[in-house]
C-alpha positions in Angstrom: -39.5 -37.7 -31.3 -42.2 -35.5 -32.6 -42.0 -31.5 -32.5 -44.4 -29.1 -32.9 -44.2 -25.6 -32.7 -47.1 -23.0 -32.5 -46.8 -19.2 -32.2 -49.7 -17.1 -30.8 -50.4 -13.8 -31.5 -48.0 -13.5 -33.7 -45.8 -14.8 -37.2 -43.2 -17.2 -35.8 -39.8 -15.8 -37.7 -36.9 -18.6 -39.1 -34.3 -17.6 -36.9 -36.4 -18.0 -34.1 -38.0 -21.2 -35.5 -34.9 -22.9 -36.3 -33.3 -21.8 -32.6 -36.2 -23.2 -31.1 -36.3 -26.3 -32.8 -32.1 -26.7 -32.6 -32.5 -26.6 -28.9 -35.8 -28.4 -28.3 -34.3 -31.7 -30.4 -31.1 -31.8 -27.2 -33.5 -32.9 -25.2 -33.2 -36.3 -25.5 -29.9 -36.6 -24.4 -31.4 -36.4 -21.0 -34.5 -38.9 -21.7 -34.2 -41.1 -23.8 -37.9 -41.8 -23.7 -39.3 -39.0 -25.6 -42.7 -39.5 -27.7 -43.4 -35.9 -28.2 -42.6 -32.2 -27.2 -45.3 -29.6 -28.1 -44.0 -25.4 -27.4 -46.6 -22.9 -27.5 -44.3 -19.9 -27.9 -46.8 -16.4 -27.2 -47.2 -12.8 -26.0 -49.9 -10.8 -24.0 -49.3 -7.2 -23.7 -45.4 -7.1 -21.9 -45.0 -10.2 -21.2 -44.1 -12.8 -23.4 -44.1 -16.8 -22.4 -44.1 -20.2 -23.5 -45.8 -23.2 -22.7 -43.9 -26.7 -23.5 -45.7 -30.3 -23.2 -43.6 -32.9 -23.3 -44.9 -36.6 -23.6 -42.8 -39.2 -22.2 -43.7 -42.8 -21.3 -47.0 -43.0 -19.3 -46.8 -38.9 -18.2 -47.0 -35.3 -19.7 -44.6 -32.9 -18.1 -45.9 -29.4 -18.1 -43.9 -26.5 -18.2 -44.9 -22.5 -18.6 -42.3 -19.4 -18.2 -42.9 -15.6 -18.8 -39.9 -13.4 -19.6 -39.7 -10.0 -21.2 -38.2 -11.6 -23.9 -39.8 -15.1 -26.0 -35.6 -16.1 -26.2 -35.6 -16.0 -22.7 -38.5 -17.2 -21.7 -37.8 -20.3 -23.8 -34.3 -20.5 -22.3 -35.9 -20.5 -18.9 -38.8 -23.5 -19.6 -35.6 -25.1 -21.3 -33.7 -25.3 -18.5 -36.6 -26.3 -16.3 -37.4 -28.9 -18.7 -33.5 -30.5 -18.2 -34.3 -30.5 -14.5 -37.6 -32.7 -14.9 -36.6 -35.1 -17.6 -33.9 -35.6 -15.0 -35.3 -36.0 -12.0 -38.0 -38.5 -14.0 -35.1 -40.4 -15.6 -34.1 -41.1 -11.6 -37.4 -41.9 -10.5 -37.6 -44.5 -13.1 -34.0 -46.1 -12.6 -34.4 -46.2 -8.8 -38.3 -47.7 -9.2 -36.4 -50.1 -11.5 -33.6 -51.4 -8.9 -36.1 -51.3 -6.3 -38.1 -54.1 -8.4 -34.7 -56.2 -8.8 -34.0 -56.2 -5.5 -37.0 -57.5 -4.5 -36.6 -60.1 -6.9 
């Protein structure tokens, strides 16, 4: 599994980098299927937010939060991210019993 990390509009800190990165890499305990995870970690004026891409097999999952803090608004796309990697691991496992039942 690939990560990359980009800051905008401002210098990306170690402590920040490394928490990122720690959290970002237990992803894959809920897909297995992981190619690549991309966060775009920013701030415009109050809000801060971050964008995360992540490439499974065949799809792109999208995922954008805004928080007052970049912590938190990672924390929150995080969490969204578990809920989706999820609910695609299902989709896949039930597609693939559907296709051996019809066998």
């Amino acid at each position: 599994m690939n990560l990359s990390i980009t800051a905008r509009r401002f210098k990306l800190k170690d402590d920040l980098r490394s928490y990122v990165e720690e959290k970002a890499k237990k992803l894959d305990r809920f897909y297995d299927g992981i190619i690549d995870i991309e966060i775009v970690l920013g701030w415009e004026k109050l809000i801060r937010y971050t964008e995360m891409r992540i490439n499974v097999n065949g799809k792109q999952i999208v995922i954008k939060e805004e928080a007052e803090e970049l912590r938190k608004s990672f924390d929150l796309a995080l969490d969204r991210a578990e809920r989706q990697l999820k609910k695609f691991k299902e989709k896949i496992r039930s597609k693939n019993k559907d296709q051996v039942a019809t066998v």
